[in-house]
DSSP file (Angstrom, degrees, kcal/mol; ACC not computed):
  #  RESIDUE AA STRUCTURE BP1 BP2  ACC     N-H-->O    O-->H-N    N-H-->O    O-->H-N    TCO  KAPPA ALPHA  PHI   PSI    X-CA   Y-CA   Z-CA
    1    1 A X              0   0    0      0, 0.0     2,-0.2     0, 0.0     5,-0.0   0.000 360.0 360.0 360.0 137.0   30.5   -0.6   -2.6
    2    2 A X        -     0   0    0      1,-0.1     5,-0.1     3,-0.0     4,-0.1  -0.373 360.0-125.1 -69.5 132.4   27.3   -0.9   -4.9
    3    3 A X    >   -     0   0    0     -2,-0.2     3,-3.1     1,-0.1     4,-0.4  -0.129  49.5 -60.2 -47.4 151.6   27.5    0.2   -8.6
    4    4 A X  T 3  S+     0   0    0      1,-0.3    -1,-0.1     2,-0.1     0, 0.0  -0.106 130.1   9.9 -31.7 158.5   25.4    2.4  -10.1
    5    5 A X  T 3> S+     0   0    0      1,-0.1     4,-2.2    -3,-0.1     3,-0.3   0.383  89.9 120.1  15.2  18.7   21.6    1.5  -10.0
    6    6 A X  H <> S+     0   0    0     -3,-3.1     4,-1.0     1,-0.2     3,-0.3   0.998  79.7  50.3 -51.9 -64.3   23.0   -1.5   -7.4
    7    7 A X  H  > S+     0   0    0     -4,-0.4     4,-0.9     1,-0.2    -1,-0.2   0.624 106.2  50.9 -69.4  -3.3   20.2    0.6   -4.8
    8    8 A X  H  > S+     0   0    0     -3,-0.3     4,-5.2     2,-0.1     5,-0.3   0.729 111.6  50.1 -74.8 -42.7   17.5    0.5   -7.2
    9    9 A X  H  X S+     0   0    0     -4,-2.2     4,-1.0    -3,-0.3    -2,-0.2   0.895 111.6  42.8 -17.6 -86.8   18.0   -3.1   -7.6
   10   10 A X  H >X S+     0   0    0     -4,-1.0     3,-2.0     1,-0.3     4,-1.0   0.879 113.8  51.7 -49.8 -69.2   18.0   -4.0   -4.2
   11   11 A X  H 3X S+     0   0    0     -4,-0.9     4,-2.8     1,-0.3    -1,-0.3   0.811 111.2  56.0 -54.1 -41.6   14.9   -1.6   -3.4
   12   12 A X  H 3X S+     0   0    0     -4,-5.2     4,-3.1     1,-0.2    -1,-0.3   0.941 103.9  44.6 -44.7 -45.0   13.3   -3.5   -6.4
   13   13 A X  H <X S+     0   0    0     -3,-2.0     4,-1.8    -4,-1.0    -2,-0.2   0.914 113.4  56.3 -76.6 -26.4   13.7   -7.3   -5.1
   14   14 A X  H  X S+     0   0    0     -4,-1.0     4,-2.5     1,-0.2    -2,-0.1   0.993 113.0  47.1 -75.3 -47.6   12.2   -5.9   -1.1
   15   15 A X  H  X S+     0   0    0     -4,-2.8     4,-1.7     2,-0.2    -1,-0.2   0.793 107.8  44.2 -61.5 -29.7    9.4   -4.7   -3.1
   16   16 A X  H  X S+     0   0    0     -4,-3.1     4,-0.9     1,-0.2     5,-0.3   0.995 121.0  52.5 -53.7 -63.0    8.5   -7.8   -5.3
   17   17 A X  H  X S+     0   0    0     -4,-1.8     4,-2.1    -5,-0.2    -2,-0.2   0.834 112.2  39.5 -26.6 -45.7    9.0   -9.5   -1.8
   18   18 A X  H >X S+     0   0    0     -4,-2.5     3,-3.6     1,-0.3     4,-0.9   0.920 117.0  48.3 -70.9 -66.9    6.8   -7.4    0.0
   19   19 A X  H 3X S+     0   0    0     -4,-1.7     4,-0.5     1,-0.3    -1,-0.3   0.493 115.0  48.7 -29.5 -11.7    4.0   -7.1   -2.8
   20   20 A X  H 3< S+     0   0    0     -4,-0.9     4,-0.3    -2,-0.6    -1,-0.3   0.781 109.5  54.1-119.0 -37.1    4.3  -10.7   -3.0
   21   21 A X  H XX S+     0   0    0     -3,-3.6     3,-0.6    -4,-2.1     4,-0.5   0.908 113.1  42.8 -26.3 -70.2    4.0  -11.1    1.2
   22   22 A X  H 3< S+     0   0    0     -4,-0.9     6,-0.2     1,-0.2    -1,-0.2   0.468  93.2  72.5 -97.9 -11.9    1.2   -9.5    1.4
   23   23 A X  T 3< S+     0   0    0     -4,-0.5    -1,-0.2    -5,-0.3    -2,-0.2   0.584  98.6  60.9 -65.0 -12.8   -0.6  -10.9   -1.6
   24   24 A X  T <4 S+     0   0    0     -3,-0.6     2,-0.3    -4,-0.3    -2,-0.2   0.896  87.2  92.4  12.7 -90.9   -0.7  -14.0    1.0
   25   25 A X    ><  -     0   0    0     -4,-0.5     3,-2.1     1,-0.1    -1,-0.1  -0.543  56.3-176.3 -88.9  75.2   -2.5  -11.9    3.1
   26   26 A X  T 3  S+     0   0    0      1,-0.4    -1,-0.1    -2,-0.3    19,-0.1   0.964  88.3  64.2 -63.1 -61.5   -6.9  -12.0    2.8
   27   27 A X  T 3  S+     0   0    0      1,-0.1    18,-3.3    17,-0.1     2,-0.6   0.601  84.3  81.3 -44.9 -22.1   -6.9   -9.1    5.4
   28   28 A X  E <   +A   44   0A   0     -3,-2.1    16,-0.2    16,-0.3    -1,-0.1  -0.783  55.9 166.0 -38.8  82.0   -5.4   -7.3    3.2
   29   29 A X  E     +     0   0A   0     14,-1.7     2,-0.5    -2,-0.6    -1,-0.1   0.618  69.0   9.3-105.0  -9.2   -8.1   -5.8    0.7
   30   30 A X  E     -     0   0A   0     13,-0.3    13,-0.8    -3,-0.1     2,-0.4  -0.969  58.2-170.8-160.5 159.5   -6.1   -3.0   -1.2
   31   31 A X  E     -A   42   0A   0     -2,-0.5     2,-0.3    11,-0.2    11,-0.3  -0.991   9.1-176.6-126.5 136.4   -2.4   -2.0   -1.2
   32   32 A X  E     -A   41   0A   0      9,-3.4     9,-3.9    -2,-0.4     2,-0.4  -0.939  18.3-139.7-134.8 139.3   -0.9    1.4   -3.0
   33   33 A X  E     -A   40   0A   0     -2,-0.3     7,-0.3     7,-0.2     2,-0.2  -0.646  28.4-172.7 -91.8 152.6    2.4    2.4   -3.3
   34   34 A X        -     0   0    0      5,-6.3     2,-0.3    -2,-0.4    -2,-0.0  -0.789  16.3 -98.9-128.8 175.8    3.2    5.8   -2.8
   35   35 A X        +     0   0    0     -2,-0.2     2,-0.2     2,-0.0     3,-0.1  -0.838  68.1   7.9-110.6-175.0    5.6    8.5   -2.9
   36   36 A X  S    S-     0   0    0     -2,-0.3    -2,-0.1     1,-0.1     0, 0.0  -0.536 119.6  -7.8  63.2-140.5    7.8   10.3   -0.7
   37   37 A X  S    S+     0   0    0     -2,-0.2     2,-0.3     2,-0.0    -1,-0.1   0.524 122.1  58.9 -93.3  26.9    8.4    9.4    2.9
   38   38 A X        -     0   0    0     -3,-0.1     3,-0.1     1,-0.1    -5,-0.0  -0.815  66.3-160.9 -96.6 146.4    5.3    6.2    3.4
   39   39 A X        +     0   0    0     -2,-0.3    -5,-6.3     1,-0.2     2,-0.4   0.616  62.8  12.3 -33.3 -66.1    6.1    3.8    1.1
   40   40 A X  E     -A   33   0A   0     -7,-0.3     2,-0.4     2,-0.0    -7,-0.2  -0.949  51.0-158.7-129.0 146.8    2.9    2.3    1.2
   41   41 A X  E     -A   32   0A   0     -9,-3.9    -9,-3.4    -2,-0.4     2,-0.3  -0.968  21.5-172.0-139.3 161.1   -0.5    2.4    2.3
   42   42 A X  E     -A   31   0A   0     -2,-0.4     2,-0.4   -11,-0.3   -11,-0.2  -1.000  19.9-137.9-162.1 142.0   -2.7   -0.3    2.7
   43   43 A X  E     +     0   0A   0    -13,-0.8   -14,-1.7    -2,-0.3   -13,-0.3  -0.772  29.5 170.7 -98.9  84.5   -6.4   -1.4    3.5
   44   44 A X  E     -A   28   0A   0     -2,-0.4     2,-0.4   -16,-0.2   -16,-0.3  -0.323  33.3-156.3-116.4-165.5   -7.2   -4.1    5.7
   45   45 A X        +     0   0    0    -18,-3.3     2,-0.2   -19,-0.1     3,-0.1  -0.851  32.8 165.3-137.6  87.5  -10.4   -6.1    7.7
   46   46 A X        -     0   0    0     -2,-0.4     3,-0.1     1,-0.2     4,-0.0  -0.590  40.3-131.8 -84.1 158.6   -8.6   -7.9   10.9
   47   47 A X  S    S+     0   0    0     -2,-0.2    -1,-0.2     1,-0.0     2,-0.0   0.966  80.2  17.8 -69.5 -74.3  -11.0   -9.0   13.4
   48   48 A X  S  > S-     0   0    0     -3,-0.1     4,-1.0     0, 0.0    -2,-0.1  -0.013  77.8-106.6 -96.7-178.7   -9.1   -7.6   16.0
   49   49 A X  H  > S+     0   0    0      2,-0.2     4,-3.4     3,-0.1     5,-0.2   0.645 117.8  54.3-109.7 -31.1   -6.7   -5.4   17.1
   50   50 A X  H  > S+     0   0    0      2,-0.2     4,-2.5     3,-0.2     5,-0.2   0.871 101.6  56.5 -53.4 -38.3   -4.3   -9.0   17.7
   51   51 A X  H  > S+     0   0    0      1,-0.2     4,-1.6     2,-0.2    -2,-0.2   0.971 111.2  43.6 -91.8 -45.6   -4.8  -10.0   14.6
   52   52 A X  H  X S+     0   0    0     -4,-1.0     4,-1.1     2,-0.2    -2,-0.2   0.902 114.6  45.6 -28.5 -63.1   -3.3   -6.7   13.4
   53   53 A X  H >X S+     0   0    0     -4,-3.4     4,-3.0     1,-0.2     3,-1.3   0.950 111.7  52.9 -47.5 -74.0   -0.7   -6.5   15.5
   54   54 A X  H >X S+     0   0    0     -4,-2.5     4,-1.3    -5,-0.2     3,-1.2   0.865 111.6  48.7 -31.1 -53.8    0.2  -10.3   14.9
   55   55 A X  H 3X S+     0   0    0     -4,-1.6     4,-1.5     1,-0.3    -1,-0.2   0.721 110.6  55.7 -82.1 -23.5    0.3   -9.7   11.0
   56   56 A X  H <X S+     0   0    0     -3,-1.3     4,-3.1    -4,-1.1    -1,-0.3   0.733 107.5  41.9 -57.5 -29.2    2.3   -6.9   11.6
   57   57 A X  H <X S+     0   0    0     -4,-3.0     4,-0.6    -3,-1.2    -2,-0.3   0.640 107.3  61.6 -98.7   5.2    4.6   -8.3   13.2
   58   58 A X  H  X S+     0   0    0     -4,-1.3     4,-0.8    -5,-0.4     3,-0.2   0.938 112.2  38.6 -60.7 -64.0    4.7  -11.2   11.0
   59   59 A X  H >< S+     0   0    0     -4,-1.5     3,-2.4     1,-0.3     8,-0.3   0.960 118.1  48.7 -78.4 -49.8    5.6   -9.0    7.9
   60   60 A X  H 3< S+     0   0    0     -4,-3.1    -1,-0.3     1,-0.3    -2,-0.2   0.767 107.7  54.0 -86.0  -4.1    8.1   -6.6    9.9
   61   61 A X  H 3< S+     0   0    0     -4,-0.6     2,-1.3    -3,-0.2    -1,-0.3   0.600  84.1 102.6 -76.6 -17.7   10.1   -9.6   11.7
   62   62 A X    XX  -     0   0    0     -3,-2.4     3,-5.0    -4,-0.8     4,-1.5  -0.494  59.0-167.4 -94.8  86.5   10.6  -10.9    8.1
   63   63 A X  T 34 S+     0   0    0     -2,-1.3    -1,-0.2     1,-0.3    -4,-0.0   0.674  92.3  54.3 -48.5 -13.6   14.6   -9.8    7.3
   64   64 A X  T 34 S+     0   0    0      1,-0.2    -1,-0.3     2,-0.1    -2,-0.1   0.201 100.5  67.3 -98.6   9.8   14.1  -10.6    3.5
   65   65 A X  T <4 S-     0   0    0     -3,-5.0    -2,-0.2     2,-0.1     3,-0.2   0.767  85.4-162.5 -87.9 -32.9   11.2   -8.1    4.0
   66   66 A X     <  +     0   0    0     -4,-1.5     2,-0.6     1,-0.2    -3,-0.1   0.896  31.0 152.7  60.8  27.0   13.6   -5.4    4.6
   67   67 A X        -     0   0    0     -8,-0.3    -1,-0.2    -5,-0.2     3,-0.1  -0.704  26.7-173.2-110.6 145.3   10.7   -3.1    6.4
   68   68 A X        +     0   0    0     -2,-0.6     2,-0.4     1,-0.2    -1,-0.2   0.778  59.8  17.4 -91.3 -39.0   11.4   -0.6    8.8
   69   69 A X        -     0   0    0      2,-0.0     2,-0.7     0, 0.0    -1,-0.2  -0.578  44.4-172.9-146.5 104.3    8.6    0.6   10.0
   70   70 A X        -     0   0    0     -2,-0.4     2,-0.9    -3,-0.1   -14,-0.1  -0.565   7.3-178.2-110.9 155.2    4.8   -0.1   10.4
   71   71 A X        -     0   0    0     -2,-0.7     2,-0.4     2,-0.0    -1,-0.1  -0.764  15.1-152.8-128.7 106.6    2.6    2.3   11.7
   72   72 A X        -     0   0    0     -2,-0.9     2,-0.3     1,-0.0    -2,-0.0  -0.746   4.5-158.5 -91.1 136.5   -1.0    1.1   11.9
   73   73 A X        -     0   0    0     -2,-0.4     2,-0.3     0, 0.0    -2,-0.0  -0.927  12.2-145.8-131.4 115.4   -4.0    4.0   11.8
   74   74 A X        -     0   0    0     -2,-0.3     2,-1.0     1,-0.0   -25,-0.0  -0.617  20.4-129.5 -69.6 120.5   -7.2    2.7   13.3
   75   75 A X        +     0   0    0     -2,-0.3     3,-0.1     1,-0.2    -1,-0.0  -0.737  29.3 178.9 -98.3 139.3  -10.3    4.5   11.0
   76   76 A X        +     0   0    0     -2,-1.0     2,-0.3     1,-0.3    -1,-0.2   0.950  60.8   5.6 -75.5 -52.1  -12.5    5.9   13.2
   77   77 A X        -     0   0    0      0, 0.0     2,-0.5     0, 0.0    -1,-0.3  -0.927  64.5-132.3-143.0 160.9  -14.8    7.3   11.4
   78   78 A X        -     0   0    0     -2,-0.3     3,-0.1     1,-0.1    -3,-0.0  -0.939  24.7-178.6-106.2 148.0  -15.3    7.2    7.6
   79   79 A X        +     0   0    0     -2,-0.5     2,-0.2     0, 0.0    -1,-0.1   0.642  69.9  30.5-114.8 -16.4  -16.0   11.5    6.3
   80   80 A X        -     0   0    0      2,-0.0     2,-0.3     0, 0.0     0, 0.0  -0.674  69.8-148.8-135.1 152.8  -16.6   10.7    2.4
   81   81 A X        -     0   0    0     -2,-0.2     2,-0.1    -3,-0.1    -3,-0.0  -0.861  16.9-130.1-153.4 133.2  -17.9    7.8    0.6
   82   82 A X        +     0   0    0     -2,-0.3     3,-0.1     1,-0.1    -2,-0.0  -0.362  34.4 160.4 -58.1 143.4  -16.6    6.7   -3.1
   83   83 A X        -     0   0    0      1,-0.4     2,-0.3    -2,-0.1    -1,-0.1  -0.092  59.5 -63.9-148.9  10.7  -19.4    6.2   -5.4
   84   84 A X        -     0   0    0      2,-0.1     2,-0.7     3,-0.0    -1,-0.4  -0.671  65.5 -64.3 132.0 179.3  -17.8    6.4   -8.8
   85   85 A X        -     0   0    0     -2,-0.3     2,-3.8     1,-0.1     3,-0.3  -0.734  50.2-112.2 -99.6 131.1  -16.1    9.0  -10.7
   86   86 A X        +     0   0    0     -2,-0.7     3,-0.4     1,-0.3    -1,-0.1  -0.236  41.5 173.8 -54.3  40.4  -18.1   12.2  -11.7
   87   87 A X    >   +     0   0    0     -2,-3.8     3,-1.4     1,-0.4     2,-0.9   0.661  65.2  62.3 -31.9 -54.7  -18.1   11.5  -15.2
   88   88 A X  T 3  S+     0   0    0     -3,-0.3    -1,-0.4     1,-0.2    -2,-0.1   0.007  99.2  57.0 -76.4  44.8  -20.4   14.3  -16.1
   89   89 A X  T 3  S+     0   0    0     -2,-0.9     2,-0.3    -3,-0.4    -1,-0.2   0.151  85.6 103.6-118.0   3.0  -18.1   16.8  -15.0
   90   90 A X    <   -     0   0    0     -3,-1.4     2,-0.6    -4,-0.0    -3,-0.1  -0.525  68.7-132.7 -68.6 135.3  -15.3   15.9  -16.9
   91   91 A X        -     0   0    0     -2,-0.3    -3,-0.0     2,-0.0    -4,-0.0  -0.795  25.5-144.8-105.3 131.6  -14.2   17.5  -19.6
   92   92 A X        -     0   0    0     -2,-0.6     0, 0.0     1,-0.1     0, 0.0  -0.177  18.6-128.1-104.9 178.8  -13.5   14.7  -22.4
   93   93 A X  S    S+     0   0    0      1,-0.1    -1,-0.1     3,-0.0    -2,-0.0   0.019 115.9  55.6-123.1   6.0  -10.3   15.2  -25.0
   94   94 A X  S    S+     0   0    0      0, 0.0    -1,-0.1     0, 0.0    -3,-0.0   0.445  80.7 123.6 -98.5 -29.8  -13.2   14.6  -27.8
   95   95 A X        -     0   0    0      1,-0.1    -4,-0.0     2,-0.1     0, 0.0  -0.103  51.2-159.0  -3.8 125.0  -15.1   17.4  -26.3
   96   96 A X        -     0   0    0      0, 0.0    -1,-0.1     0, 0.0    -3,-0.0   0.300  53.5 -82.6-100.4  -9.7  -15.7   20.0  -29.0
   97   97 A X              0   0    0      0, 0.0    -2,-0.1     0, 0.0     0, 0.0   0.646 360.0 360.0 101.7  15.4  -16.3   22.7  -27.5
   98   98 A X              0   0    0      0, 0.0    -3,-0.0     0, 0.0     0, 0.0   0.331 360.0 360.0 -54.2 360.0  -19.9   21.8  -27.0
């Protein structure tokens, strides 16, 4: 039976692993870990819906990968677009009361 912080360990080395997988990986353009119950979310440019599929199944076939599950979300449509942070509508911690 594992010792204390034995499962933080472990859960550390699949993540260096994965993070380390998937830096590899061009289709891959952005990564974030999250919490609660996704681990991760991730941004990628496949040609196809094959070449998804393949790379998934690359990464979840991989037993030192330790992943359970991937669940790939086609975007349809994009509803927002980033264009920087709204800097004049922040309120600064040098602010004076201006």
């Amino acid at each position: 039976m594992p010792g204390p912080g034995r499962g933080f360990f472990v859960l550390a080395q699949h993540r260096r692993r994965f993070e380390a997988a998937i830096a590899e990986i061009p289709e891959i353009m952005d990564c974030l870990r999250l919490s609660g119950d996704i681990d991760y979310l991730s941004f990628t440019r496949f040609p196809d819906i094959e070449a998804l599929n393949r790379c998934c199944d690359r990464l979840s076939d991989d037993p030192k990968l330790s992943i359970k599950a991937i669940r790939p979300r086609i975007v349809l449509e994009r509803s927002k677009w980033f264009f920087g942070y709204p800097l004049d509508h922040l309120k600064w911690h040098d602010d004076k009361g201006a």
